[in-house]
N, C-alpha and C positions, 0 to 999 in steps of 0.2 A: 299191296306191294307187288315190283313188276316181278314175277316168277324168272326171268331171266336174269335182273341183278340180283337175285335170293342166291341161284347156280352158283355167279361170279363169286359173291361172296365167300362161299360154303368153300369152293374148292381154294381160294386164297386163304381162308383158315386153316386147310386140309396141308397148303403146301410151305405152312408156316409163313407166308409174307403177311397176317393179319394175325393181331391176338385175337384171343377165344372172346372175348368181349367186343369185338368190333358187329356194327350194325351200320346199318345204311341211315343217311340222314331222316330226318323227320319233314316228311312232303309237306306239311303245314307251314315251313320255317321257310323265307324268303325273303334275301338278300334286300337290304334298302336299294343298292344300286339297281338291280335290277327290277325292281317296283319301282322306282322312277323312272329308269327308262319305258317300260310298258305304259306308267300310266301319261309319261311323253306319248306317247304314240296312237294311244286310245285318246287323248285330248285332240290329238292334231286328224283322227280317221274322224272324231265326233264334226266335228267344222261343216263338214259337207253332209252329214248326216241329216243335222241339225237345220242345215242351211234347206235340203231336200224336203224334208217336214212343213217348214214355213212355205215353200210355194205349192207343196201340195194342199195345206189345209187354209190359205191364204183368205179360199171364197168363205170357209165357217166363219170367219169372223165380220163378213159384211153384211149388207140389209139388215141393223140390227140386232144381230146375233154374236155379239160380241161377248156378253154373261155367258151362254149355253156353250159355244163353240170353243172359250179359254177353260173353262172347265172340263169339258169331255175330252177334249184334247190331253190338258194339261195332265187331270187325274190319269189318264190311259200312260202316258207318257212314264208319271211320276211312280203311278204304281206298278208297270215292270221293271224301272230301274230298282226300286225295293226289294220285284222278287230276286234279282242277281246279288241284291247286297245283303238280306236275307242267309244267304247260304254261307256256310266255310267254308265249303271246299269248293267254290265256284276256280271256273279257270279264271288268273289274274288277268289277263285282258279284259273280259266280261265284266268285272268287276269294279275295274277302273274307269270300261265304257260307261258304266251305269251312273258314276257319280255325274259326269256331265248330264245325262239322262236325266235324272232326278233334279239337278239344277234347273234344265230347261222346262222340265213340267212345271214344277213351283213356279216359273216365270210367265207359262202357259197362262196358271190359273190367274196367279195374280194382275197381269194383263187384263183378261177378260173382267176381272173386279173393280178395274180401278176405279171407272166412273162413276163405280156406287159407291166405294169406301174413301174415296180421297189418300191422299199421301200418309194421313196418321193410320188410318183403319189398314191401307194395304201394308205397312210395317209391321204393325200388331200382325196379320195375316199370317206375313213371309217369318214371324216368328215362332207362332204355332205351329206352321207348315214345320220348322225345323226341331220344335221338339216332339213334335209327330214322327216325323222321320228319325230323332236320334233312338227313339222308342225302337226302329225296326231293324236297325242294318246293326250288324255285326264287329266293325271294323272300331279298333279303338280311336284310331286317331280322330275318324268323321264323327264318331259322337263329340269325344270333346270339339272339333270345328264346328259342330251343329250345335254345342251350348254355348260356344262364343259368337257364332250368329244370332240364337235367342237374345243375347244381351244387347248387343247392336240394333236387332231390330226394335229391342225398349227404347231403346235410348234416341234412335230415329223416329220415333213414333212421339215421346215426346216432346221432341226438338221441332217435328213439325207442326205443330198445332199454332194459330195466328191468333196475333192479336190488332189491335187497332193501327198503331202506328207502327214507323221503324224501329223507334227509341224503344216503346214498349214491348215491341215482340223481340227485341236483343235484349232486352233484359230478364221477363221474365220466363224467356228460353233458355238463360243460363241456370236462373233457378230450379227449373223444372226439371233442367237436366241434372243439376247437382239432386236433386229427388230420386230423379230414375236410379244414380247412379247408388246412391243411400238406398233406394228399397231395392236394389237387388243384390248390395254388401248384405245388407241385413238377409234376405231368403238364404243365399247363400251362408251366412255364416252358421242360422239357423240349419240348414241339409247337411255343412262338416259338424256340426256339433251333434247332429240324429244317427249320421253316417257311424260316428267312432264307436266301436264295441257293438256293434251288428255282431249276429250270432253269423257268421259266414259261414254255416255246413255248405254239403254237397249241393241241397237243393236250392238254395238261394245265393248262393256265394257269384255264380255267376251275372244274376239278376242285380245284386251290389253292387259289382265292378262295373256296368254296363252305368248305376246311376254317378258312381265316381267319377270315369269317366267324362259324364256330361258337364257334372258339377265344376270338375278340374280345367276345363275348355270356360265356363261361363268366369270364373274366377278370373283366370286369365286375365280374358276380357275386359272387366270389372276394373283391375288394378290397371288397365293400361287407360280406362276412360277417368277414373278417378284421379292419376296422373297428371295427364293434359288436358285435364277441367282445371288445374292449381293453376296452370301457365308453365312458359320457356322456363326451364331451369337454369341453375348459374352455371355460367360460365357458357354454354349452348346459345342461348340468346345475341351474342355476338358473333355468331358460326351460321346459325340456322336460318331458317325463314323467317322473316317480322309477321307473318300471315297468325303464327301460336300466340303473338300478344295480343292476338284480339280475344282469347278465350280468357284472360284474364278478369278476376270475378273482382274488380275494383268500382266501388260505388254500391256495391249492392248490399249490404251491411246498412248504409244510412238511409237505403231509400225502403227498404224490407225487413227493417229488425233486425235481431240477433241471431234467430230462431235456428239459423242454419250452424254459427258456432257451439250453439248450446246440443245440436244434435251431433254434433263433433264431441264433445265433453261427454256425451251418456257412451256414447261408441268406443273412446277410448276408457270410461270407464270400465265398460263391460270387460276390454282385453285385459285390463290389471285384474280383474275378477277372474277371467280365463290364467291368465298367468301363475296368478297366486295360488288357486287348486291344484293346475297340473304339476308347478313343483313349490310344494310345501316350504322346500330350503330356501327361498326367495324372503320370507315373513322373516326381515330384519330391520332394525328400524331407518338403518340409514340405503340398505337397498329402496324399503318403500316410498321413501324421499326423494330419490332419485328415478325411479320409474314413476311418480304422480309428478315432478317434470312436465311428462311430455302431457298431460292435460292441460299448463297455460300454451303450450306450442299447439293443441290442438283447435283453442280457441282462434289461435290469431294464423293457422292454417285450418280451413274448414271442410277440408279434403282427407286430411292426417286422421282422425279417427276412427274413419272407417277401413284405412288401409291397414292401421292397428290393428282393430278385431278381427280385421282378417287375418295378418300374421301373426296375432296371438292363438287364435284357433285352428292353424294351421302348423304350427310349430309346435304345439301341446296335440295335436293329433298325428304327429310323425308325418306330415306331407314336405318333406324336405326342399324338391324342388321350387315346390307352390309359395312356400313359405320364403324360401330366397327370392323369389319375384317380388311379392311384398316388403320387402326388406329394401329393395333396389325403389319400388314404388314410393316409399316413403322417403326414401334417401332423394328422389325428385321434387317430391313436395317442398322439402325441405329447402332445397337449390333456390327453388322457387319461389321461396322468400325473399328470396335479395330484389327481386324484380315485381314485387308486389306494391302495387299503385295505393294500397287501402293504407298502407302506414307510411308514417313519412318515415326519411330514412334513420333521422336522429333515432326515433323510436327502434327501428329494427336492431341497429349499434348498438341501443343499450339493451332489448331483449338478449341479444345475441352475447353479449359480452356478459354480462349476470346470470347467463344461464352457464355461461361456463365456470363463470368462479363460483356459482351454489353447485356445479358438479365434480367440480373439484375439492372444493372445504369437504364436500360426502363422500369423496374416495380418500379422501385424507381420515377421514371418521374412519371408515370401514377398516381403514386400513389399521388404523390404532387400535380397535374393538375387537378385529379378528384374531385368535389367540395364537400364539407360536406353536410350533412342533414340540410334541411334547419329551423329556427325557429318554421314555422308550424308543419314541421315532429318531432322537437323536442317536442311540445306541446302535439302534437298527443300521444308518447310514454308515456308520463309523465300520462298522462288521460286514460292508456290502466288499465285494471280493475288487480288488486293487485295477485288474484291466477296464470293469465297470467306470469307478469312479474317475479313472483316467478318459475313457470315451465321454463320461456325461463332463467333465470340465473342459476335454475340447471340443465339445458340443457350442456349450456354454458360450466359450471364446471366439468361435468362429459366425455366432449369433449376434455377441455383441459385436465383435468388429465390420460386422453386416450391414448391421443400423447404422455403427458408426459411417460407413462409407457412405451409405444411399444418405444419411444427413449430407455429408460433406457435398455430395452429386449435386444434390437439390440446392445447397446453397449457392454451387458453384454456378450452375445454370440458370437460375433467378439472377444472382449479383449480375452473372457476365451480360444476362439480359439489360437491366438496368445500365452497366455500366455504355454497355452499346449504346442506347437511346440517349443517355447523356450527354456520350461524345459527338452524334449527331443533332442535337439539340445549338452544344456550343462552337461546334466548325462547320455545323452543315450552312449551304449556302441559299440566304431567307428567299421565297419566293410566294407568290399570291395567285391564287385559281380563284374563279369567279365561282360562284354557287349555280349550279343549272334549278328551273324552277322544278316543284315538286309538290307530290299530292298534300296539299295544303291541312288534309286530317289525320294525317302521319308525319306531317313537320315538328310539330312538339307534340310528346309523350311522357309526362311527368319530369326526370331528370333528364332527360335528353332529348338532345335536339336530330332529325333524321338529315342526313346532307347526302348531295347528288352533282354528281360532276360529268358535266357534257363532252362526254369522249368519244373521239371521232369514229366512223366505221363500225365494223360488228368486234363486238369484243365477247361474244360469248365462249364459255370454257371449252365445248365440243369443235369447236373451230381453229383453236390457238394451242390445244394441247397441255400439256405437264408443264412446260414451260414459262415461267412469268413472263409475260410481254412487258412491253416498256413503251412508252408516252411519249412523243417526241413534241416538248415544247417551246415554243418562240415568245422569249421578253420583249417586252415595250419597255420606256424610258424610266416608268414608273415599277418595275420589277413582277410587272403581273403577268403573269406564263396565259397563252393562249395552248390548249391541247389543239395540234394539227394533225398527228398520225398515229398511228401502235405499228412498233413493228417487230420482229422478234429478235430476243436473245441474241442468236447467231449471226444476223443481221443489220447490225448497227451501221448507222450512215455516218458522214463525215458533218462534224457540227461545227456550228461559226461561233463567233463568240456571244452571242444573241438567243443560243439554243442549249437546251439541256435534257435529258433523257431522264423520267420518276418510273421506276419501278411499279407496277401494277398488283395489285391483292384482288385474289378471289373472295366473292361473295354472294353468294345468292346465286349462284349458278352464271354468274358475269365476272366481269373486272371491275375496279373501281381502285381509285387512289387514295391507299392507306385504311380506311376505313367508310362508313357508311354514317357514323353518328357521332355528334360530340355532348359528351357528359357534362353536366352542370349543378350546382348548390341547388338543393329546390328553393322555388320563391322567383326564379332567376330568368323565369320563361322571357317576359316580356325585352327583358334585356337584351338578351342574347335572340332574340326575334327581327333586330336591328342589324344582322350579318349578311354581307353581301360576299366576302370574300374568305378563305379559308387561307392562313398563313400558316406555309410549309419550311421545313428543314429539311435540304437535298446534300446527300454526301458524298463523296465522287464515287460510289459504286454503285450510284444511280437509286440508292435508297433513300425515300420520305419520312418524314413524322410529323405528324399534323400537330403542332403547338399555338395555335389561337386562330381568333374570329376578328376581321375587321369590318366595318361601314362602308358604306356608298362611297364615305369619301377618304376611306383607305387608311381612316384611324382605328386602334386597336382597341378592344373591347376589352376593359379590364374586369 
C-alpha cells in the first residue's frame, strides 16, 4: 500500500469527510474497461515486436533447421510469456504483452513441427500446447480460452485426417467429427460430475477453480460445435449463409448405421439419470413420461443427447450460466430439425405434432394428479392481511392482461403480415425475371430449389448502405423485366411506361430480389428443375413477391 494514500486516507477520516470503515481499493481489482484498453495496446505495441523477432531469427529456420530453430525459438518465446502470466501481481501491460507472446511461441513451435506431424498431429500439438499453458498462467478468463482451444484443436485434428475420395472424406469427417465432439461431451461431463463436492479447503480450493475454469471454456466450446454439427437452425437458414448447410449430417444414418443415434439415446439417458437424483421431486409418473420424450427426439436429432448430459449435469451441479448455454444449444438442435435432409418432411409434421399432443395429454395428467391446497393452506390465505392480497390480485391482473396484449401484438403483426402479401399477390402488377445461371450443386437441395438473378453493377451491402436499393427494370412485349440498373431510394429517375422499379432484399451480404430460394413438395425436384423464369408481384411501392416458376416458353409450372 502507497504510504502516501495511507496519510490521505487517515487524515479524511480524521476530518470526518470518510467513515471510520473507509479503505483504499483493492490493487488486485481492475476495471474491465481499462483491461481492454491496455490489452488494446499491448496487442497493437506486440505487432512489431513480433514482426522484429521473425526477421531476426529468419536465418534459424533455413538450411534445414526448421524442427531445431521453431522449437528453441518458439519454447524461449512461449516460456517467458508464462513467466509474466505466472505472476498476480504482474503489471497489467506485461501481462496482456505476454498473452500475444505465448500465442507466437506456440506458433514458433508448431511451425517448425509441421513437416513432421502433418495437419492432424500439429492440431493435437497446438492442443497440448494449450492445456500445458492452461496448467501455468493465472488469469481466469485464458484458462477457460485455453480449454476452448484444447476442444478445437480435437475437433481440427479430427476433421483433418484424409481419406480416399471427396465423397469419402466428407463424409466420414463428419462422422469423426460427431465422435470428437461425443468424446469430449463425455470427458467433460465425466470432470463436472468429479468436479461437484470437491473438499475446496484452503489448500486446494484454488487448484479446483483453476480446473473449473478450464473445464467451463472446453464446455463452451463443446455446446457451440455440437450445435453446428446439427446444421442452420429454423428460421436462421433463410437469413444466414447457405455455407452451414453443408454441415448437415443428412445420408449418414443409411450409409453408417444407427450407431450414432443409439449413442444419442445412452447420453440422454444418462441426463434423466443425472436429473432424477439430483432432485428426487421429479420421480412422478407423468413427469417421467414427459422427460423420456426427449429420448425419441434424441434419436432422430443425434447431436441432442449430448447437449442434454451436459445440461443435466450442469444444472444439477449449480453451473447456472453453463447450463443456460446448453439449454440454448439444444433449443438449436431442435430448430434444426425443420431443415433436416435425413427425414422427409411428412415425417417431421407428425414427429412434431404428436410430440405435442403426448405433451400435452401429460400436463393435462399432471395437472389432474397434482393435489389442491390443502384447507390449512386455504385458511392461511384467507388470514393473509388485506393490502397483501390486494397487491398479489393486481399483480395477477396486470400479468394476465400482459399476455393478453403481447397475444393480441403477435397476432396483429402476423395477420397484417399475411394480409400485406395478399394484397400484393392480388393487385400487384405480374412480371417475369429470367433465372441467372448457378452453381449447379446448390441448385436443388432437398425441398428447395436455390435461384439467382443477374443484377446489374455492384450491389454489395457496404457499398449501398441501410437503405434498400431498387432495380430499375425494362418490359418487352411478353412482360419479362430485364434488370438494367440499382439506384438508390432517394434517387429515383423518371420512368416510361415500359419501366418499373422492384425493391431489393439483403442476403448473404448482397442484394437480391425478394429472396434466394423457392420451396417445393418433396418428390418435386425434377419438376421444378424445368424453371427458367421466376413470376413476380410488383405493388406501386415498388414492393415484390415471388409467387411461381415458369419455362423456356413462359408457361407456369403448376
Amino acid at each position: 500500500m502507497n504510504m502516501a494514500s495511507s496519510d490521505w486516507l487517515h487524515k479524511a477520516k480524521q476530518m470526518g469527510l470518510l467513515p471510520d470503515d473507509a479503505r483504499l481499493p483493492d490493487s488486485a481489482h481492475r476495471p474491465w474497461p481499462l483491461t481492454l484498453l491496455t490489452a488494446l495496446g499491448a496487442w497493437l505495441a506486440a505487432i512489431p515486436l513480433l514482426a522484429l523477432l521473425v526477421l531476426l531469427f529468419a536465418g534459424v529456420f533455413e538450411h534445414g533447421r526448421q524442427v531445431v530453430g521453431g522449437l528453441i525459438v518458439g519454447f524461449s518465446l512461449w516460456g517467458g510469456a508464462i513467466f509474466f502470466l505466472r505472476q498476480k501481481a504482474a503489471p497489467l501491460f506485461l501481462e496482456q504483452l505476454a498473452v500475444p507472446g505465448m500465442l507466437a511461441g506456440t506458433a514458433f513451435m508448431a511451425y517448425g513441427l509441421s513437416r513432421e506431424l502433418g495437419a492432424a498431429g500439429i492440431s493435437l500439438f497446438l492442443g497440448g500446447m494449450a492445456l500445458l499453458s492452461a496448467t501455468q498462467v493465472a488469469s481466469t478468463w485464458l484458462r477457460a480460452l485455453l480449454g476452448a482451444t484444447t476442444v478445437a484443436c480435437l475437433a481440427l485434428a479430427v476433421h483433418s485426417w484424409h481419406t480416399e475420395t471427396w465423397g469419402e472424406w466428407r463424409q466420414a469427417a463428419r462422422l469423426r467429427l460427431a465422435l470428437a465432439w461425443y468424446a469430449a461431451a463425455a470427458v467433460l461431463s465425466l470432470a463436472t460430475w468429479s468436479l461437484h463436492g470437491q473438499n475446496m479447503h484452503a489448500g486446494n480450493a484454488e487448484r479446483w477453480q483453476a480446473v473449473q475454469d478450464y473445464v467451463g471454456g472446453a464446455i463452451s466450446l463443446t455446446l457451440v460445435g455440437l450445435a453446428v454439427w446439427s446444421g442452420m437452425t429454423f428460421l436462421l437458414g433463410a437469413s444466414l449463409s447457405a455455407e452451414l448447410h453443408a454441415l448437415e449430417p443428412s445420408g449418414l444414418f443409411e450409409r453408417h448405421g444407427h450407431w450414432l443415434p443409439m449413442l444419442s439415446i445412452a447420453a440422454n439417458a444418462l441426463a434423466l439419470v443425472a436429473l432424477l437424483r439430483a432432485w428426487p421431486s421429479l420421480k412422478k409418473p407423468w413427469l417421467i413420461a414427459a422427460l423420456s420424450m426427449s429420448l425419441l427426439a434424441s434419436w432422430l436429432m443425434p447431436s441432442l443427447g449430448a447437449v442434454l448430459l451436459l445440461m443435466a449435469l450442469l444444472a444439477s451441479t449449480h453451473h447456472r450460466y453453463l447450463a443456460l448455454a446448453a439449454v440454448c444449444a439444444a433449443a438449436w438442435i431442435i430448430g434444426a430439425f425443420y431443415y433436416s435432409l435425413t427425414w422427409p418432411l411428412a415425417t417431421k409434421a407428425l414427429f412434431l405434432v404428436g410430440a405435442g399432443a403426448v405433451l400435452a395429454a401429460l400436463a393435462w395428467w399432471g395437472w389432474r394428479v397434482t393435489p389442491n391446497p390443502s384447507n390449512e393452506d386455504h385458511a392461511a390465505k384467507q388470514t393473509t392481511h388485506p393490502i397483501a392480497r390486494t397487491v398479489s390480485t393486481a399483480r395477477s391482473g396486470i400479468m394476465t392482461w400482459g399476455l393478453a396484449l403481447c397475444a393480441i401484438a403477435v397476432l396483429a403483426v402476423v395477420n397484417g403480415s399475411i394480409w400485406h402479401k395478399q394484397t400484393i399477390i392480388a393487385h400487384g402488377k405480374p412480371v417475369l425475371i429470367e433465372l441467372a445461371p448457378r452453381d449447379p450443386r446448390s441448385l436443388m437441395q432437398g425441398d428447395f430449389m436455390a435461384l439467382n438473378f443477374q443484377l446489374p453493377g455492384h450491389t454489395e451491402l457496404s457499398l449501398l448502405g441501410a437503405q434498400r436499393p431498387l432495380a430499375l427494370a425494362q418490359l418487352d412485349e411478353r412482360g419479362v423485366a430485364t434488370l438494367v440498373d440499382v439506384v438508390r431510394p432517394d434517387a429515383k429517375p423518371l420512368l416510361s411506361a415500359q419501366q418499373l422499379l422492384i425493391e431489393l432484399t439483403p442476403k448473404n451480404g448482397q442484394w437480391t430480389l425478394v429472396t434466394d430460394a423457392w420451396f417445393f413438395k418433396e418428390g418435386e425436384a425434377d419438376k421444378w428443375a424445368l424453371a427458367r423464369y421466376g413470376e413476380f408481384r410488383v405493388n406501386n411501392t415498388d414492393q415484390a413477391l415471388l409467387v411461381g416458376m415458369r419455362d423456356a416458353n413462359l408457361k407456369p409450372i403448376q
